[in-house]
C-alpha positions in Angstrom: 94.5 36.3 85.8 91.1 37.1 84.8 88.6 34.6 83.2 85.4 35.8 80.8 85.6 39.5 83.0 85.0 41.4 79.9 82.7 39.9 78.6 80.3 39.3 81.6 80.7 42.6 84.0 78.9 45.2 82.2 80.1 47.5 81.4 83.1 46.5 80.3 85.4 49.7 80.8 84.5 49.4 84.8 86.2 45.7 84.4 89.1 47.2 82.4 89.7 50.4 84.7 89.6 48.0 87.7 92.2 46.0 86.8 94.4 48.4 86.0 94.0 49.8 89.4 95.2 46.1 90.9 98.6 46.0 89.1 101.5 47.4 89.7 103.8 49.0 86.8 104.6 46.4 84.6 102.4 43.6 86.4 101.6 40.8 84.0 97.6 40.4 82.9 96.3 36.9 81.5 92.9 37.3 80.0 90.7 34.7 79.3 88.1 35.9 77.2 85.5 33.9 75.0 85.5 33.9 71.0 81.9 33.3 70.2 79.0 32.4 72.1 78.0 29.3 73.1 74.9 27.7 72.8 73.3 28.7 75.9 74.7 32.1 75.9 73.0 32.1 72.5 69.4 31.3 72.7 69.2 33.5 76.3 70.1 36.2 74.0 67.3 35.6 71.3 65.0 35.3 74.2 65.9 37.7 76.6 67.7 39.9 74.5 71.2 41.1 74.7 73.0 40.6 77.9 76.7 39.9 77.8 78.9 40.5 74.8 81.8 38.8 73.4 84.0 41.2 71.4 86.2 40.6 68.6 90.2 40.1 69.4 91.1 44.0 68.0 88.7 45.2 70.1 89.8 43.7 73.1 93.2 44.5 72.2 92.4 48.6 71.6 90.5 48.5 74.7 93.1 47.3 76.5 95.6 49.4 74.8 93.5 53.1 75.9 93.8 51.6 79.2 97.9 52.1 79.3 98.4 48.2 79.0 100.8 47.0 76.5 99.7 44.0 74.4 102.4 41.2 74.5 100.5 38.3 73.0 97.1 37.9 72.0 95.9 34.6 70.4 92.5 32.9 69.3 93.1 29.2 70.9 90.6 26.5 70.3 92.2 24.1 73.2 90.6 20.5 74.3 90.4 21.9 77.6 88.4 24.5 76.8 84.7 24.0 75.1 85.1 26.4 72.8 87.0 29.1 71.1 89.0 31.7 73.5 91.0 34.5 73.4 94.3 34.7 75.5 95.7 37.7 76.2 99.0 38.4 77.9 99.4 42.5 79.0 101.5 44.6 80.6 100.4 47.8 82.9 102.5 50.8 81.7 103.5 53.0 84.1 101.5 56.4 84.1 102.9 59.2 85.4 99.3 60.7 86.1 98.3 58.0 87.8 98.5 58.4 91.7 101.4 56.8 93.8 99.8 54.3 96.4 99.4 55.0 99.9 100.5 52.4 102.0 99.9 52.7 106.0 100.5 50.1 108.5 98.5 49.7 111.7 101.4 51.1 113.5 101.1 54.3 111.6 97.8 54.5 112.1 97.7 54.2 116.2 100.1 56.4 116.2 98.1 59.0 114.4 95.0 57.8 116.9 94.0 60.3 119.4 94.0 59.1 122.7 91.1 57.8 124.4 89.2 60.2 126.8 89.5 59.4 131.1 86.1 58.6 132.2 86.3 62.5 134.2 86.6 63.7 130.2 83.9 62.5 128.7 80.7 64.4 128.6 
């Protein structure tokens, strides 16, 4: 589950490559992601300038999509939880076959790959 990680981690293919590293095959992604500015977010940018940036649902949705996760539902939700308009996203990793298999080592696998400690006559 990721909440507003696109649009405030900059920049946003960084967010996107990360958690596609985190899931397994066919892991499940929710993504929270907001639909306009609020008004906070919204007068920092006409004084400051640009910082974060909230994209439109198809661009979410291609971004996602060059990232080998398969859109399963994406809808615009104004809920009364929620004080404003968001996007929910619900994706799938797809396996690639490029992508390296994880190495998994316990800590009994690595002392046994430890070299033994030098005797106090060994050291130098």
């Amino acid at each position: 589950m990721a909440f507003e990680t696109v649009y405030a981690i900059r920049p946003p293919w960084t967010v996107v490559a990360e958690l596609h590293r985190v899931l397994v095959p066919d892991g499940p992604l929710f993504l929270v992601e907001p639909a306009r500015e609020g008004f906070f977010s919204g007068l920092r940018a006409g004084l400051l300038g640009p910082g974060k940036r909230v994209y439109e649902l198809e661009e979410l949705e291609g971004r996602l999509a060059r990232a080998d996760f398969l859109i399963k539902q994406a809808v615009e939700q104004s809920a009364a939880p929620f004080p404003g308009a968001a996007f929910f996203i619900l994706a799938l990793k797809k396996e690639n076959l490029a992508e390296p298999v994880p190495q998994i080592s316990t800590t009994r696998d690595l002392r046994a790959k430890q070299k033994p400690y030098p005797k106090g006559e060994e050291l130098p």
